[in-house]
DOMAR-520447 format. One record per residue (C-alpha): x, y, z; residue in one letter. Coordinates in steps of 0.1 Angstrom, whole numbers, plus 5000, padded with zeros to 4 digits. Example, Ala and Ser with C-alpha at 12.3 -4.5 7.8 and 13.67 -1.06 7.14 Angstrom:
2
@c1:5123 | c2:4955 | c3:5078 | resn:A
@c1:5137 | c2:4989 | c3:5071 | resn:S
This chain:
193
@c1:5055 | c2:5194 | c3:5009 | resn:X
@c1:5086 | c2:5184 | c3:5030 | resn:X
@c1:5065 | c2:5166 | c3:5049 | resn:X
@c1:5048 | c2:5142 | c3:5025 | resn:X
@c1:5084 | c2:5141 | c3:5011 | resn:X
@c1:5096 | c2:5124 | c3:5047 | resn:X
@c1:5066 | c2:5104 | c3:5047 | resn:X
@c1:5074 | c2:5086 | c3:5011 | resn:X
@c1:5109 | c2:5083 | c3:5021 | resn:X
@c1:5101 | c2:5066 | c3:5059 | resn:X
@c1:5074 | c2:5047 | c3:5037 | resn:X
@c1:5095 | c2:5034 | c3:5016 | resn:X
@c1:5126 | c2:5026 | c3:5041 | resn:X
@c1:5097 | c2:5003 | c3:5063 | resn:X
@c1:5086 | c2:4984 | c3:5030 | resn:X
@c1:5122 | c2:4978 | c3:5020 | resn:X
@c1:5125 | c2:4966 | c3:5055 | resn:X
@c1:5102 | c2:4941 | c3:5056 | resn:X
@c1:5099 | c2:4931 | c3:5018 | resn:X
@c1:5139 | c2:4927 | c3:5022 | resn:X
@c1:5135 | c2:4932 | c3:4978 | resn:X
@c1:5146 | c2:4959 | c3:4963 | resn:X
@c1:5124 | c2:4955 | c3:4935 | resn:X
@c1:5091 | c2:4944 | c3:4950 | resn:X
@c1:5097 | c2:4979 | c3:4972 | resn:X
@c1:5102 | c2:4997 | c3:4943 | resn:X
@c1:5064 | c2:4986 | c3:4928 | resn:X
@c1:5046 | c2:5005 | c3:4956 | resn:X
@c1:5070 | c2:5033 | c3:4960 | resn:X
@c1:5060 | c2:5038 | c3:4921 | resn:X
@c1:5023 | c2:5038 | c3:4928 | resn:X
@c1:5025 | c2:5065 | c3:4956 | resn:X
@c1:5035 | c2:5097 | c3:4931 | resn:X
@c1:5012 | c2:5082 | c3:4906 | resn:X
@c1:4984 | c2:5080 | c3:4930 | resn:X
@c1:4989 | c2:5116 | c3:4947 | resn:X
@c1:4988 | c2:5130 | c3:4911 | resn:X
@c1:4957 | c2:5117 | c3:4908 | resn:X
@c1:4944 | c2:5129 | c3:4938 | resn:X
@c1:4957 | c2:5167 | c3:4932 | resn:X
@c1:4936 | c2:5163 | c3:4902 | resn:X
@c1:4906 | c2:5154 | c3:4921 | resn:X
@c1:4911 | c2:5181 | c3:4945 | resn:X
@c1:4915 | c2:5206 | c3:4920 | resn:X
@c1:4880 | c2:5193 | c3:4902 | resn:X
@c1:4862 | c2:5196 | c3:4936 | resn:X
@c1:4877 | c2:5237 | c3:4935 | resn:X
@c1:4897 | c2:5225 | c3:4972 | resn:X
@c1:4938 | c2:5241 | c3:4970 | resn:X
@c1:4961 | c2:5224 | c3:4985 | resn:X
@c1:4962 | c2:5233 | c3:5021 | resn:X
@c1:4971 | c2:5223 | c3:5054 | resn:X
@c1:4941 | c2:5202 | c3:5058 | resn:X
@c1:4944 | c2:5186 | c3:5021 | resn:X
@c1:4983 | c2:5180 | c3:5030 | resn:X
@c1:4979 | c2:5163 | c3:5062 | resn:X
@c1:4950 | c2:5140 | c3:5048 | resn:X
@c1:4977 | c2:5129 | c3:5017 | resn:X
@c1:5002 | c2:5123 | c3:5041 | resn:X
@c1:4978 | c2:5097 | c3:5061 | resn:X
@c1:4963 | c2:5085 | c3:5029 | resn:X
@c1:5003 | c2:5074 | c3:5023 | resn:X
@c1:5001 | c2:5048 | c3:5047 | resn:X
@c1:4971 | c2:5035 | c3:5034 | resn:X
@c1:4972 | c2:5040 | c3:4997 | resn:X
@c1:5006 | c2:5013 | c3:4994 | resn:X
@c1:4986 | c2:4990 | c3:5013 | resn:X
@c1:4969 | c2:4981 | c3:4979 | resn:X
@c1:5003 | c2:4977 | c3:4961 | resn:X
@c1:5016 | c2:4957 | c3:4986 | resn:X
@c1:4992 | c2:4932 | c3:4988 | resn:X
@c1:4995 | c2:4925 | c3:4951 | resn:X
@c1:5034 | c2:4923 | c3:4949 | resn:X
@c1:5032 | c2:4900 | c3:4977 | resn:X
@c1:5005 | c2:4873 | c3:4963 | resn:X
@c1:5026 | c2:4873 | c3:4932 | resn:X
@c1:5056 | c2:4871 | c3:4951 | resn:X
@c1:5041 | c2:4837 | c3:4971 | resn:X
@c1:5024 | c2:4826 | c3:4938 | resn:X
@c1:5059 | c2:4827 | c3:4919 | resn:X
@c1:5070 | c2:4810 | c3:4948 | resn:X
@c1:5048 | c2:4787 | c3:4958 | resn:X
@c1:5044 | c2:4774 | c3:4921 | resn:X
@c1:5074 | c2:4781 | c3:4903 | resn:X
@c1:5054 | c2:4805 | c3:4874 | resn:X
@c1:5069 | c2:4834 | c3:4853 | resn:X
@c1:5061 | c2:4869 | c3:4869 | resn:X
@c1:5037 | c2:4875 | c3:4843 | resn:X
@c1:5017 | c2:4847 | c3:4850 | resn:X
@c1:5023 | c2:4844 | c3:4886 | resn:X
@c1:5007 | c2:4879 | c3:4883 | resn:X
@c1:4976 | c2:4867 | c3:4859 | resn:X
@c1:4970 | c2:4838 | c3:4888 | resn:X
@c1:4971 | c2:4864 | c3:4917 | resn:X
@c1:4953 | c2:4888 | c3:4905 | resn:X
@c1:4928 | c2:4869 | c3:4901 | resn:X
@c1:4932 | c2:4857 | c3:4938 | resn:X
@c1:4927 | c2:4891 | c3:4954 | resn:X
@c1:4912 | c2:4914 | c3:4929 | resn:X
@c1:4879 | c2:4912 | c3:4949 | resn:X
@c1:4895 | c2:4912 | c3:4984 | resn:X
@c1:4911 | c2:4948 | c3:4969 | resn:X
@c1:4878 | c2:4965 | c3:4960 | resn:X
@c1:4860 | c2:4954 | c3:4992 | resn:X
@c1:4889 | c2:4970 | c3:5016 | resn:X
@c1:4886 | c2:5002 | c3:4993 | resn:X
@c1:4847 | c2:5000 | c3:4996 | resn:X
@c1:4852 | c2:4995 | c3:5033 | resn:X
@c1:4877 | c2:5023 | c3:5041 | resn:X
@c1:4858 | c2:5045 | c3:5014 | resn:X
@c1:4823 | c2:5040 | c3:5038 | resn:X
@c1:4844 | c2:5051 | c3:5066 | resn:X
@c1:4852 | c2:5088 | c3:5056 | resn:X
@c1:4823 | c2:5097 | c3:5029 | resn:X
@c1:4798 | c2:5103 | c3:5058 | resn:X
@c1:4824 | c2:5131 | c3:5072 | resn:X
@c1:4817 | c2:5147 | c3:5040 | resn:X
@c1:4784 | c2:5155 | c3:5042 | resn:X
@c1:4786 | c2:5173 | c3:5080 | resn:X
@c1:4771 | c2:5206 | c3:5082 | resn:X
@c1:4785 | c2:5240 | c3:5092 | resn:X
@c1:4822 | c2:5250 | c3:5096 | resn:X
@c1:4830 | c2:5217 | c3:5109 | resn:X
@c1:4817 | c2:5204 | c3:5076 | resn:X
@c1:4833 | c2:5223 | c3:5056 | resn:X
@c1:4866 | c2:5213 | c3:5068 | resn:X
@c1:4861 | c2:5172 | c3:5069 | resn:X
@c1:4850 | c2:5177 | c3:5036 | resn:X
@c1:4881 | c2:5186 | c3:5021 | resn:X
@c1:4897 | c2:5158 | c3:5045 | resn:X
@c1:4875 | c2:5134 | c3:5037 | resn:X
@c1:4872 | c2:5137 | c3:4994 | resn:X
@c1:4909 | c2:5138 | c3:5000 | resn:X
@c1:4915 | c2:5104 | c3:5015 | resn:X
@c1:4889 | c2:5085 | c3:4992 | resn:X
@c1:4901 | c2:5102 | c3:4966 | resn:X
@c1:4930 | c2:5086 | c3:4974 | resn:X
@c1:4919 | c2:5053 | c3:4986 | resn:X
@c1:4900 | c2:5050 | c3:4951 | resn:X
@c1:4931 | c2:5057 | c3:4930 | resn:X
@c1:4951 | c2:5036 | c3:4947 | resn:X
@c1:4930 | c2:5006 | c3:4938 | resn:X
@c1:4926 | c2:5017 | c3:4904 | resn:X
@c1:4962 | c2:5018 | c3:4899 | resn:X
@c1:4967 | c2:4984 | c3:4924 | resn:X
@c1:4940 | c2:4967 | c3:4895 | resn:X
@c1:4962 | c2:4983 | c3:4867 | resn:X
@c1:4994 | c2:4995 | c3:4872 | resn:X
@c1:5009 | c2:4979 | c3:4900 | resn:X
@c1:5006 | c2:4941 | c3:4884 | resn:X
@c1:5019 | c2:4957 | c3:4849 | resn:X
@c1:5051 | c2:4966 | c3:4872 | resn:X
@c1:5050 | c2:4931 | c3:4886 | resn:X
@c1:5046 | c2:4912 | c3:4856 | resn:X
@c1:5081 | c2:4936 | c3:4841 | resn:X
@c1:5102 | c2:4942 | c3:4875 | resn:X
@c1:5104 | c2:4913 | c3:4891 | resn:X
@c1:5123 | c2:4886 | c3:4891 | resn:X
@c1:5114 | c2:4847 | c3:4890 | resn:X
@c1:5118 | c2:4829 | c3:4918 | resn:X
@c1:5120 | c2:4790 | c3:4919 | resn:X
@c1:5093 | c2:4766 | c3:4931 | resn:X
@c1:5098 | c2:4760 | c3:4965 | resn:X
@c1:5128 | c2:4788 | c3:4971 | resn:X
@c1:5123 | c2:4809 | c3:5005 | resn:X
@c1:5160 | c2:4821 | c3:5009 | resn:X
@c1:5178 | c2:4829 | c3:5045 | resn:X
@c1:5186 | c2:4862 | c3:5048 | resn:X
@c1:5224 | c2:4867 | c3:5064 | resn:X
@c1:5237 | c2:4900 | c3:5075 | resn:X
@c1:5212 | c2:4927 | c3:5083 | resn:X
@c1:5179 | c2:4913 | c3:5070 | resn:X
@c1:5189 | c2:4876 | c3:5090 | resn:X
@c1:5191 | c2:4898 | c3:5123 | resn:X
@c1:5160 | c2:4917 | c3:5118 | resn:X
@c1:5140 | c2:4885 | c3:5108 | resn:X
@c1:5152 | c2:4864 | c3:5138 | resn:X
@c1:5146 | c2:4898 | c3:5161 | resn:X
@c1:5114 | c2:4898 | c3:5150 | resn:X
@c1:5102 | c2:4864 | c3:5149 | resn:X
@c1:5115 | c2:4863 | c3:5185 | resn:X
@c1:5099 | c2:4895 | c3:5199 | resn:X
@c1:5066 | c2:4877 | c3:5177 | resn:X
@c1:5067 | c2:4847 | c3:5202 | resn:X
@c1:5071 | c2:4861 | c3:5228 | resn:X
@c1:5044 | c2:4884 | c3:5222 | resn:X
@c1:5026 | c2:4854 | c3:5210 | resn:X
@c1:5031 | c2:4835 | c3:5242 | resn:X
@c1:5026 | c2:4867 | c3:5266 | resn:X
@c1:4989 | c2:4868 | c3:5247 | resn:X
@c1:4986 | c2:4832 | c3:5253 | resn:X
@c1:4989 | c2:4830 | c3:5291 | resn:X
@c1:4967 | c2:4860 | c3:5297 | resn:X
């Protein structure tokens, strides 16, 4: 358990990072509890306990389970933005921008780990529990990404005006000009080989 603690936490600390919003951090952070609860559920239908195995697959499904969240707090951030519209409908106009894109990764990632499920023996028996874990996981977090996460978007965050992309100073200015530097000069590295 102190583990998937850790891993919310560093989650959370990478988001705020890049995000630079309190808020808009605060939307996916929300979904991760609501989707893990979830998945104990499921877990606990399919008769698995929570175990090693089940543990380590929730703490990789972390990673991939905000992924959802944040791609909706994002397009409602750049829709708020880019057209000056109230949260609420900012989030109406994005969610109907990515709703498909959403169920098509989850579909995608889901294909990935089902087969693992269905491997005979001992070996089988232990990527099962791994893999019902993670798309248990992966398919709650779309759910609540389709449901949740844009109610939480349309009630915590703020407007922002048409047209506004504000500098960062202090910390979040250094990180940004860090990063779009080391970015060129990846960029330009990958160019010339």
């Amino acid at each position: 358990m102190k583990t998937l603690f850790e891993a919310i936490v560093l989650v959370f600390l990478v988001m705020y990072l890049f995000l630079q919003n309190f808020r808009a951090t605060l939307i996916p952070t929300i979904a991760v509890p609501v989707v893990l609860l979830g998945t104990f559920v499921v877990l606990h239908q399919f008769g698995y306990t929570i175990n090693t195995l089940t543990m380590f697959a929730m703490v990789l499904a972390i990673g991939l389970l905000v992924d959802d969240a944040i791609v909706v707090v994002e397009n409602v951030e750049r829709v708020m933005s880019e057209e000056g519209l109230s949260p609420r409908e900012a989030t109406r106009k994005s969610m109907g921008q990515i709703q498909s894109a959403l169920v098509g990764i989850t579909m995608v990632l889901s294909a990935v780990f089902i087969p693992m499920a269905f491997f005979g023996g001992t070996t089988g028996a232990i990527y099962r529990q791994f893999s019902i874990t993670i798309v248990a996981a992966m398919v709650l977090s779309v759910f609540v990404a389709l449901t949740l996460t844009p109610a939480l978007c349309s009630t915590i965050l703020k407007p922002i005006a048409k047209g506004h992309h504000h500098g960062k100073t202090g910390f979040f200015g250094w990180f940004n000009r860090m990063f779009d530097r080391n970015a060129n000069r990846y960029e330009t590295a990958s160019a010339a080989s």
